[in-house]
C-alpha positions in Angstrom: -24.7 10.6 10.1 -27.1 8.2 11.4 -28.0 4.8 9.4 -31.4 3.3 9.8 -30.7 0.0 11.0 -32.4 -3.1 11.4 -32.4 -5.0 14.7 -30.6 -7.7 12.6 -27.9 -4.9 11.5 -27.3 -3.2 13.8 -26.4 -6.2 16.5 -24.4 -7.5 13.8 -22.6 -4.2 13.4 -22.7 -4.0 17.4 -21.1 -7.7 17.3 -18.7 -7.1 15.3 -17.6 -3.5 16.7 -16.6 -5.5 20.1 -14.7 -8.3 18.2 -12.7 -5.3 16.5 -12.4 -3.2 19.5 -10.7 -7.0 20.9 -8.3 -7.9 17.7 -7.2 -3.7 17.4 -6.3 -4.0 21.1 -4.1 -7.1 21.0 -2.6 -5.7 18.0 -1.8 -2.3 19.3 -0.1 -3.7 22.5 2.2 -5.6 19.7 2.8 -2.9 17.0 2.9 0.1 18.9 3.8 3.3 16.4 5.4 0.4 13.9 4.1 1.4 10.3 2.8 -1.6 9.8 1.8 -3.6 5.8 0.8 -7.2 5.7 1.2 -9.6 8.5 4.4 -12.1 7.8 2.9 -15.3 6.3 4.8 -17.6 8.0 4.1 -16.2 11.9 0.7 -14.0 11.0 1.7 -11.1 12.9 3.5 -7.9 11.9 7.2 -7.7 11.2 9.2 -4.9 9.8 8.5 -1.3 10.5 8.3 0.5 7.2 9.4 3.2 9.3 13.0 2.0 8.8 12.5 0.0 5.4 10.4 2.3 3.3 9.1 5.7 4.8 7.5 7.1 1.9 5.8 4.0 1.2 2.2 4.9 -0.1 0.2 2.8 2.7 2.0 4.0 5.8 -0.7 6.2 6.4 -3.6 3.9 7.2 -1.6 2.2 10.8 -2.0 5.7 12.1 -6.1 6.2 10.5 -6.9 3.0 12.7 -5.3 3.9 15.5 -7.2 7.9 15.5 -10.5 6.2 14.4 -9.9 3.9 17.3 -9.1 6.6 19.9 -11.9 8.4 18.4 -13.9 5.4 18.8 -13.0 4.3 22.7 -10.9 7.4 24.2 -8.4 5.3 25.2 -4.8 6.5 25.1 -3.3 4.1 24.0 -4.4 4.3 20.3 -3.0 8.3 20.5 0.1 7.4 21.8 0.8 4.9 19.1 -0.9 7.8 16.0 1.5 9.9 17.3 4.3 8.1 17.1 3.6 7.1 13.9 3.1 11.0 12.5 5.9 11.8 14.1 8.0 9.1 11.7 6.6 9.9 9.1 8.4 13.2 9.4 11.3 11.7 7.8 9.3 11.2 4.7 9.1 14.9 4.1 12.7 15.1 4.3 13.8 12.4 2.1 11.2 13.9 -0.4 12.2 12.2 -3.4 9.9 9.0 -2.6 7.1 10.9 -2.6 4.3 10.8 -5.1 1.0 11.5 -5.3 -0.5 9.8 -2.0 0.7 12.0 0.5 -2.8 12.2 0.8 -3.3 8.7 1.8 0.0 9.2 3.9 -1.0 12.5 5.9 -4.7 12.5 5.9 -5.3 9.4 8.1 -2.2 10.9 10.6 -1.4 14.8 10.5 -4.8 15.9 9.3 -7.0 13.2 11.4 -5.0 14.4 14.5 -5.2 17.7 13.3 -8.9 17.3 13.9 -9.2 15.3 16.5 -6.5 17.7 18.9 -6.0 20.8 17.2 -2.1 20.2 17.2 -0.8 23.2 15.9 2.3 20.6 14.5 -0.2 18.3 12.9 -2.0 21.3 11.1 1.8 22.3 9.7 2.1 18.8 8.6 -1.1 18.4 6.7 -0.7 21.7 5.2 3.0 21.2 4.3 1.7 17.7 2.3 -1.1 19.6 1.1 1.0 21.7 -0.5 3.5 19.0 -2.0 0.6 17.6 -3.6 -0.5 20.8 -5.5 3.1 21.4 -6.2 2.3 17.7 -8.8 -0.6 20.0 -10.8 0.2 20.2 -14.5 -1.7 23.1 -15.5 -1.5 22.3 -18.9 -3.2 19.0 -19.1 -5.6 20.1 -15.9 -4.1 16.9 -13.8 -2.4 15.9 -11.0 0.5 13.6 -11.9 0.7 10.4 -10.3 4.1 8.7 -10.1 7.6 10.1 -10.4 9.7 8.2 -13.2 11.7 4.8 -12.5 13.1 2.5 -14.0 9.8 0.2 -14.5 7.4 2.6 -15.8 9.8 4.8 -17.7 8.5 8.4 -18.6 5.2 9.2 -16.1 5.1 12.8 -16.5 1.8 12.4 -18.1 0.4 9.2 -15.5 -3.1 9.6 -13.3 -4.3 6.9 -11.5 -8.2 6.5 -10.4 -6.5 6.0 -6.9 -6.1 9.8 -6.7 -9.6 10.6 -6.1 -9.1 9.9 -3.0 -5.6 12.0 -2.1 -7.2 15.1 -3.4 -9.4 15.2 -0.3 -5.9 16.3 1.5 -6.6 19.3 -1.1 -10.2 19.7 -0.3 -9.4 19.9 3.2 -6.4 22.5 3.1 -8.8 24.3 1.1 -11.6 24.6 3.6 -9.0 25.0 6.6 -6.9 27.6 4.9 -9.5 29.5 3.4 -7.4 29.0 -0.2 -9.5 28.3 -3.0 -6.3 27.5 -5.4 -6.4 23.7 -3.2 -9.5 23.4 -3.9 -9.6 24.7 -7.9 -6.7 22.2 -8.5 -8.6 19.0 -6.9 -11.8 19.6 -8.7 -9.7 20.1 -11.7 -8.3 16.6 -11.3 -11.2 15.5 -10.6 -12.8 16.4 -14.0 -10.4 15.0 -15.7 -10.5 11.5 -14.2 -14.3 11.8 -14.3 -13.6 12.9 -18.8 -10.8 10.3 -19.2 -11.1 7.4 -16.8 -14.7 7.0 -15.9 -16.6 5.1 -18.8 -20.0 5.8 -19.6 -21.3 1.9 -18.3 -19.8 3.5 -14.6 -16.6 0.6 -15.6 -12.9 2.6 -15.0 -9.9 2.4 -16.1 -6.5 2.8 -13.5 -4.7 4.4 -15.2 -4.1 7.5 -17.8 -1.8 8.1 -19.8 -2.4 12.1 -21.0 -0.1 14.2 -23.3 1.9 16.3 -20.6 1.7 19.2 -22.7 -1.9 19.3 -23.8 -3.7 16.6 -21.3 -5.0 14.8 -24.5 -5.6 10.9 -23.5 -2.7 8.1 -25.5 -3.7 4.9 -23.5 -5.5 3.2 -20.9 -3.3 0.9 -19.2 -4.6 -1.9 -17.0 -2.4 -0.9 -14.5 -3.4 -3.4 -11.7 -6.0 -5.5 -12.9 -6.4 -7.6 -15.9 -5.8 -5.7 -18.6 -6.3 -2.6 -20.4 -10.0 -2.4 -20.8 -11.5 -4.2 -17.7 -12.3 -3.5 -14.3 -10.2 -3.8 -11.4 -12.4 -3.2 -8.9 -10.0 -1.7 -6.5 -10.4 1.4 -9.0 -13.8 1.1 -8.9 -14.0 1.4 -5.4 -11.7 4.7 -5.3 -13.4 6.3 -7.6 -17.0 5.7 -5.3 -15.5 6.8 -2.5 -13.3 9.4 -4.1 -16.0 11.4 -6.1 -18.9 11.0 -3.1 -16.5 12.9 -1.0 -15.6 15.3 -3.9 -19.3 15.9 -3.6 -19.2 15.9 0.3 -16.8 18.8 0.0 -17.9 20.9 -2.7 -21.9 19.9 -3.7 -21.3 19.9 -6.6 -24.1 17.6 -8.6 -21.8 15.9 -11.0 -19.7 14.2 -8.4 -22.4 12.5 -6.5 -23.7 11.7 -10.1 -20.1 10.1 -11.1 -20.4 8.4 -7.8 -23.4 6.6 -8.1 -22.9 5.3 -11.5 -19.6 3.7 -10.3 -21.6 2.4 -7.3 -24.5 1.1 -9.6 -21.4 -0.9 -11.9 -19.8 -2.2 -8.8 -23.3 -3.3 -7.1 -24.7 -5.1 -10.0 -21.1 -6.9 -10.4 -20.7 -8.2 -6.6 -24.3 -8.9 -6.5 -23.5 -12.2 -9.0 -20.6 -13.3 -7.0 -22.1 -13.3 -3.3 -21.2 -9.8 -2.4 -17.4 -10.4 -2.2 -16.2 -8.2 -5.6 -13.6 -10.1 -8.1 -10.0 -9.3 -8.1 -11.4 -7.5 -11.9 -15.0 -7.5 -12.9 -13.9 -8.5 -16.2 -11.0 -11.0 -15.8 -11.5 -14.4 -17.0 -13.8 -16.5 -15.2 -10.7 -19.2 -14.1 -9.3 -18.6 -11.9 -11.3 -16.3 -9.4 -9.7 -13.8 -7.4 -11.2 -11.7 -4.7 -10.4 -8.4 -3.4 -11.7 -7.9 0.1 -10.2 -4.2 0.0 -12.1 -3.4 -2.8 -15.2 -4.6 -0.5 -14.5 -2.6 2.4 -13.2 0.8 0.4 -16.5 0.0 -1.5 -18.5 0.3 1.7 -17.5 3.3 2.5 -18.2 5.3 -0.5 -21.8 3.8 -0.6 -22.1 4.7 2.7 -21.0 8.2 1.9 -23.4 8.3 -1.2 -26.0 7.5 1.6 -25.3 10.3 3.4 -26.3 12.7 0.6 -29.5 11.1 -1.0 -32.7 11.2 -0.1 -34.6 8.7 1.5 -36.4 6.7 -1.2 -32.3 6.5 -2.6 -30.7 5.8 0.6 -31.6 2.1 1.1 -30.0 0.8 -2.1 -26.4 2.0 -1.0 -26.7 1.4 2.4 -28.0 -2.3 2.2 -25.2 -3.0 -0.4 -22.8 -1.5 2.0 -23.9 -3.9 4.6 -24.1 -6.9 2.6 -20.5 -6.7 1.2 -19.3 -6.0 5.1 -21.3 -9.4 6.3 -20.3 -11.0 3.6 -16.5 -10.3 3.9 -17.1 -11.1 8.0 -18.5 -14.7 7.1 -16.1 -15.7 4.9 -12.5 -13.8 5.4 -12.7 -12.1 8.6 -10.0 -13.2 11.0 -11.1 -12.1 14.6 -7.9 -13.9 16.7 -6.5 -11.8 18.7 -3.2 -13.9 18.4 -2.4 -12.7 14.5 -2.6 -9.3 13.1 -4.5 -8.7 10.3 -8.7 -8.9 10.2 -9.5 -8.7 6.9 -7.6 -11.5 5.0 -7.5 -12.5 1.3 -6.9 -8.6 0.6 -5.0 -8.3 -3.3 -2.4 -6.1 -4.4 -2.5 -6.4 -8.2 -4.5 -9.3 -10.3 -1.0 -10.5 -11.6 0.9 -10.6 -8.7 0.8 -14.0 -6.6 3.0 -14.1 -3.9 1.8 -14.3 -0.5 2.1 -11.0 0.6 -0.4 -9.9 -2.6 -3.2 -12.1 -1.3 -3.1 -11.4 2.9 -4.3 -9.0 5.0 -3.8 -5.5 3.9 -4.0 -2.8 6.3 -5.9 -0.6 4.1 -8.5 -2.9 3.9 -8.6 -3.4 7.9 -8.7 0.7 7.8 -11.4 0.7 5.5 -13.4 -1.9 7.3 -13.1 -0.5 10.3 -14.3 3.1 9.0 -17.2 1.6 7.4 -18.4 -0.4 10.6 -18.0 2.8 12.8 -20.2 5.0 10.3 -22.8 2.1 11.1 -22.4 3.1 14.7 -22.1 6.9 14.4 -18.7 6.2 16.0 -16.7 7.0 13.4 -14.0 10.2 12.4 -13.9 12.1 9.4 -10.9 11.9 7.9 -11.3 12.7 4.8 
């Protein structure tokens, strides 16, 4: 889609395209097909290859979703050499299996399935459909969810666990639904989806991250706070999943409620960034000392308003669009990092509100994917993934 933008907006989008295009280049030479995390804080570039470390990792998707937006973006080969490198490592994933969880949708769609789309690869299409079907495989048709995590020793018993992060890895069932022409993908992601949207969406457009449901009948036991505060506030992470996540539920199925759930999560998360100059908190509803901010929230954010946008009409359209745009400027002014010398453009990215070590507020490459998705919708430049 198209954006209306100001002069003012778009040379700022315009600007800031060619300082991406500039950082993603220096870094690609560097990092090649490594699956790449957080730069190392003591040299700001990219160290291990989670490749070798952590394969199943839940983030080792979004490397390979800049790299295809990029190639997209430019047509240089460069970028599709590295995305394929990457998919093709990510192989050994699928035959470790037992690390696996419920984001093989964050894994597969920004590799298999985005160079499924982008090439046709025969290979690729296996691959998203093979992860597609993994992911169903998780469907308790009992409590009408798709469980999140697999047990360990930290959390214990998940068997009932969904997390608002979900919304978005049922896209990967969305999309083998459309490209299979099998309406069981797509009955078990809008089942989830109606369940998050019944026991983690509140009626103020606030969200909970996670769920604990009775396994057997899907009845709700507790809300933990999971990444932010505490049970009962905002992490605003979650709140940006669940935009994005239910305004592409709507993208694929048009299906009223999910643009509705959408927008009330938007309005929440607008009216919250709008008191702290458009750069969300860590949680909307942490303490006010001390203040932590969550660029990837900001970014993630983006892109589901920009998505709402897409699907409104044109007396709507400006409200999500302009908060898309200020949260992006914002984020550029203040935590941007455009050296082509470090890796990493989005800094002061957080993992979880209680976690404090250096790799938990840094660069995260979701939030560099996310940024760089949102500023290439602005553009028209960018691929859907999703």
């Amino acid at each position: 889609m198209k954006y209306n933008l100001s002069r003012e907006d778009k040379e700022w989008a315009d600007e800031t395209y060619q300082k991406i295009c500039t950082k993603l280049n220096a870094e690609c030479s560097r990092s090649g097909d490594k699956i790449v995390y957080t730069p190392d804080p003591k040299t700001g570039r990219y160290g291990r290859d989670l490749a070798e470390t952590d394969v199943s990792w839940w983030t080792n998707g979004f490397w390979g979703g800049i790299l295809w937006q990029m190639y997209h973006a430019t047509g240089e080969t460069q970028y599709r050499e590295a995305a394929e490198g990457v998919e093709r490592k990510l192989d050994r994933a699928f035959e470790e299996y037992s690390g696996l969880h419920h984001d093989v949708g964050f894994m597969y769609l920004p590799t298999a399935v985005a160079d499924y789309r982008v090439t046709g690869s025969p290979r690729s299409l296996a691959r998203g459909e093979h992860a597609a079907n993994l992911l169903a495989g998780r469907y308790n048709p009992l409590g009408k969810f798709i469980r999140a995590w697999n047990d360990n020793s930290a959390s214990g018993d998940t068997s009932g666990w969904i997390i608002i992060d979900c919304m978005m890895n049922i896209q990967l069932l969305f999309w083998a639904g459309e490209t299979e022409k099998d309406p069981r993908f797509t009955a078990i992601a809008k089942a989830h989806a109606d369940t998050v949207l019944e026991k983690l969406i509140r009626p103020d457009g606030s969200c909970s991250h996670i769920g604990v449901l009775d396994p057997m009948t899907g009845d709700l036991l507790e809300t933990p706070g999971g990444q932010g505060y505490a049970p009962g506030s905002s992490w605003s992470r979650g709140q940006s999943w669940a935009i994005t996540g239910f305004a592409l539920a709507f993208h694929h199925t048009k299906e009223q409620r999910y643009l509705d759930a959408a927008k009330r999560v938007a309005h929440y998360f607008l009216a919250n960034v709008a008191m702290t100059g458009n750069i969300p908190l860590a949680d909307f509803r942490a303490p006010a000392e001390p203040v932590y901010y969550d660029t990837t929230a900001a970014a993630c954010a983006a892109c589901g308003l920009l998505e709402i946008a897409s699907w409104v009409g044109e007396y709507e359209k400006p409200l999500y669009q302009s908060g898309a745009l200020r949260m992006l400027q914002a984020v550029d002014k203040r935590f941007c990092d455009w050296n082509p010398e470090t890796d990493g453009m989005v800094t002061n990215g957080m993992v979880n509100y209680h976690a404090q070590k250096p790799d938990d507020i840094a660069p995260i490459i979701y939030g560099d994917y996310f940024y760089l998705e949102a500023v290439l919708r602005l553009l028209d430049k960018s691929l859907f993934i999703w």
